[in-house]
C-alpha positions in Angstrom: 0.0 0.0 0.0 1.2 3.3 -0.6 1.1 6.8 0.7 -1.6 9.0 0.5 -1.3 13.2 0.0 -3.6 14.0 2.8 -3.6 17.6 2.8 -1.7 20.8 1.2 -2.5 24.0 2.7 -0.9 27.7 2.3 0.9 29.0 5.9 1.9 32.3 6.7 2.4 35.5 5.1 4.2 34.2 2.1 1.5 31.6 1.4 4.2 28.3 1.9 2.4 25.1 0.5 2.6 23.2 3.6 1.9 19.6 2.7 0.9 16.1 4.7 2.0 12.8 3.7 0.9 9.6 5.8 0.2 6.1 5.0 -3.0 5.1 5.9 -2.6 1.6 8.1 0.3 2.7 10.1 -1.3 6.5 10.6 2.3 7.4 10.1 3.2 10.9 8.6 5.7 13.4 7.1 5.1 16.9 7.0 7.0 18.5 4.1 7.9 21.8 4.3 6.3 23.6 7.8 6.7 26.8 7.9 4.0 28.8 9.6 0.8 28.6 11.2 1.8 25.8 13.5 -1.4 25.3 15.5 -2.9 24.6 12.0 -0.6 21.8 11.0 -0.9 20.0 14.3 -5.0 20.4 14.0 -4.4 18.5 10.5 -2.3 16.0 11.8 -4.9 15.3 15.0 -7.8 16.0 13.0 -6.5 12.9 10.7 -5.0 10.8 13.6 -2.0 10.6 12.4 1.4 10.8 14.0 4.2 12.3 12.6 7.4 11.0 12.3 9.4 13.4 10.3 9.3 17.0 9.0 10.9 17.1 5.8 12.1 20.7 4.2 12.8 21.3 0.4 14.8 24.2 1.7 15.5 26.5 5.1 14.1 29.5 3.8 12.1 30.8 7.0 8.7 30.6 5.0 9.0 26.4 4.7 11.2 26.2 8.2 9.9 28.3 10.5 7.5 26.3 12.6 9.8 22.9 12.6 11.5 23.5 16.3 7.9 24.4 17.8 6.2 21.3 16.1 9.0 18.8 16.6 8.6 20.3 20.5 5.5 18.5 20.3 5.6 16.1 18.3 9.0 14.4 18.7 9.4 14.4 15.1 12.8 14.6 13.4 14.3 17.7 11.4 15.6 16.7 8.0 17.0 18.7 5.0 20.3 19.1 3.0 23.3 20.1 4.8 23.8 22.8 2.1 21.0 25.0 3.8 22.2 24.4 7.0 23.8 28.3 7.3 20.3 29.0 6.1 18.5 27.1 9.0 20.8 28.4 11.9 20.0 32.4 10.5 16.8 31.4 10.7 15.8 34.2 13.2 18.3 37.0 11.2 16.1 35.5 8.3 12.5 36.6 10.1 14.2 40.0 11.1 14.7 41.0 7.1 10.5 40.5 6.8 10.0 42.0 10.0 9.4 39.0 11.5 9.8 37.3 15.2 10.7 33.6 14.9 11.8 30.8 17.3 14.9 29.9 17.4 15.9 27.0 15.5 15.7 23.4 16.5 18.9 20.6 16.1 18.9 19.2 12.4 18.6 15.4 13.0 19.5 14.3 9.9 20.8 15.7 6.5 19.5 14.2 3.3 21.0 13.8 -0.2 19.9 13.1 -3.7 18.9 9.8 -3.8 18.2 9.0 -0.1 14.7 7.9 0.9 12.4 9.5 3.8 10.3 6.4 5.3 6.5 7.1 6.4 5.1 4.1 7.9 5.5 0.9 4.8 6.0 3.7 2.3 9.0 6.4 1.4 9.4 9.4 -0.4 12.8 9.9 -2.7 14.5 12.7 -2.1 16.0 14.5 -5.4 18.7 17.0 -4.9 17.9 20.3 -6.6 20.2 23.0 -5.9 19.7 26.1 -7.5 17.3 28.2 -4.9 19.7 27.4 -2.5 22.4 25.1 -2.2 20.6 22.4 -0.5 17.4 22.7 -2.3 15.5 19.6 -2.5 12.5 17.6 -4.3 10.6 14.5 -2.9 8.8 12.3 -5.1 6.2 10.4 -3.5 4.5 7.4 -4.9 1.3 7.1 -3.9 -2.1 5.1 -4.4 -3.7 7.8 -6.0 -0.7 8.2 -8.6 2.8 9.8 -7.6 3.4 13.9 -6.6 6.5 15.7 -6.7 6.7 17.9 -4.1 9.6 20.9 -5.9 10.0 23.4 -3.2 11.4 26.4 -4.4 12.8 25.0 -7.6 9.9 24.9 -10.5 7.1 26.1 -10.3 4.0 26.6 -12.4 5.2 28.4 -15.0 8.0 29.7 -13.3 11.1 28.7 -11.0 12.6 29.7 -7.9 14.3 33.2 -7.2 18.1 32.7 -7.3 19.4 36.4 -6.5 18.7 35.3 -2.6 22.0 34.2 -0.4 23.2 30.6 -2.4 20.9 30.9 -5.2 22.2 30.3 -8.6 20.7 30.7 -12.4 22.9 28.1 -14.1 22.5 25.3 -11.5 18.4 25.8 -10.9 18.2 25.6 -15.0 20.3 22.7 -15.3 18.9 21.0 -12.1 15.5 21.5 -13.6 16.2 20.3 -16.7 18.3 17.0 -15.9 16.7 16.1 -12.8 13.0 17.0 -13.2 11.9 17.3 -16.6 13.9 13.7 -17.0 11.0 12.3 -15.1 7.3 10.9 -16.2 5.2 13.8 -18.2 2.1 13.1 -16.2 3.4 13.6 -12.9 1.8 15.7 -10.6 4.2 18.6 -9.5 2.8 20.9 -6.4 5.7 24.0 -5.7 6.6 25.5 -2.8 3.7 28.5 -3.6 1.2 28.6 -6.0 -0.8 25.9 -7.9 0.2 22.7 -8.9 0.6 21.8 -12.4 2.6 18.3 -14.3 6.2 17.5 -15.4 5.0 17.9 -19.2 3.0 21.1 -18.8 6.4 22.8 -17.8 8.4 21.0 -20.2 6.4 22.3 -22.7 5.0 25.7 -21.5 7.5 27.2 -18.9 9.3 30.2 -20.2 12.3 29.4 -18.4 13.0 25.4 -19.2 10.5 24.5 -21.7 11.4 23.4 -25.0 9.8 23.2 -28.4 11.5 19.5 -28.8 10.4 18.2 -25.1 8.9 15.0 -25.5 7.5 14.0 -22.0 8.3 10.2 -21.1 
């Protein structure tokens, strides 16, 4: 059995597409990317007895990290993400200031992913795909799931768009080519939802974003 996309919800002021992960029999799940609104991502995870067992970040901007130290407080849940954003995570505060912003302290990093490493949620896992470009530790988990597979790209592509790269770390040449070897490699009708905005597929930004599509992109 696989995993199942419970819910994916906007937090804060920046709008964050916080989602949750779980799989059903165990009532395990992974919170990918919590940045704000804490109260409302614990309500989820109660409202849907689940329990959750890791909190998963496609990057340590404070808009998809703010709220991990507060809900792994209560939770017990782990903090994973890259090492490359690790700088990133411990300016999380300095990060808050620039918005005009008060945020908690950051919690302990418990374990640093890489490309190709796979996040567990109860008999199911989520494959983590290393996308640097937004920042040096930006990453993509693919999840497959009963209801087809998601991609969940942070930061990196987004409908129509990709990620800002003129922030601390971020660079033009590596988000392209991370896009376009990495994500655009993978099956056309996967569902892709971004770090903001609305979700869209594999093949509708291989074909229509301005930035990586291509006239010759044949989806797979």
């Amino acid at each position: 059995m696989g995993l199942y996309l419970i819910e994916t919800f906007p937090v804060g002021p920046l709008q964050c597409n916080c989602a949750i992960v779980a799989d059903p029999t165990t009532r395990e799940a992974v919170v990918i990317d919590p940045g704000d609104e804490p109260d409302r991502i614990l309500e989820a995870l109660a409202g849907a007895g689940l329990r959750a067992v890791a909190l998963i970040h496609t990057h340590a901007h404070f808009d998809h990290a703010g709220s991990s130290a507060l809900i792994k407080r209560i939770t017990g849940a782990p903090i994973l993400m890259h090492a490359g954003d690790r700088p990133l995570y411990q300016n999380l505060t300095v990060q808050g200031q620039t918005f005009g912003l008060t945020l908690e302290a950051p919690g302990i990093i418990d374990r640093t992913l890489v490309g190709g490493d796979r996040v567990a949620c109860g008999k199911g896992e989520l494959e983590v795909i290393h996308t640097p470009g937004h920042t040096p530790g930006s990453l993509c988990f693919r999840m497959p799931g009963e209801n087809g597979d998601v991609l969940f790209s942070g930061d990196t592509l987004f409908r129509r768009s990709i990620g800002r790269t003129d922030l601390w770390g971020g660079s033009t040449p590596q988000i392209l080519e991370s896009i376009r070897d990495r994500l655009l490699t993978l099956p056309g009708g996967l569902r892709v939802i971004p770090g903001h905005g609305d979700e869209t597929t594999i093949a509708d930004e291989g074909r229509k974003n301005p930035f990586v599509g291509e006239p010759n992109y044949r989806p797979l």
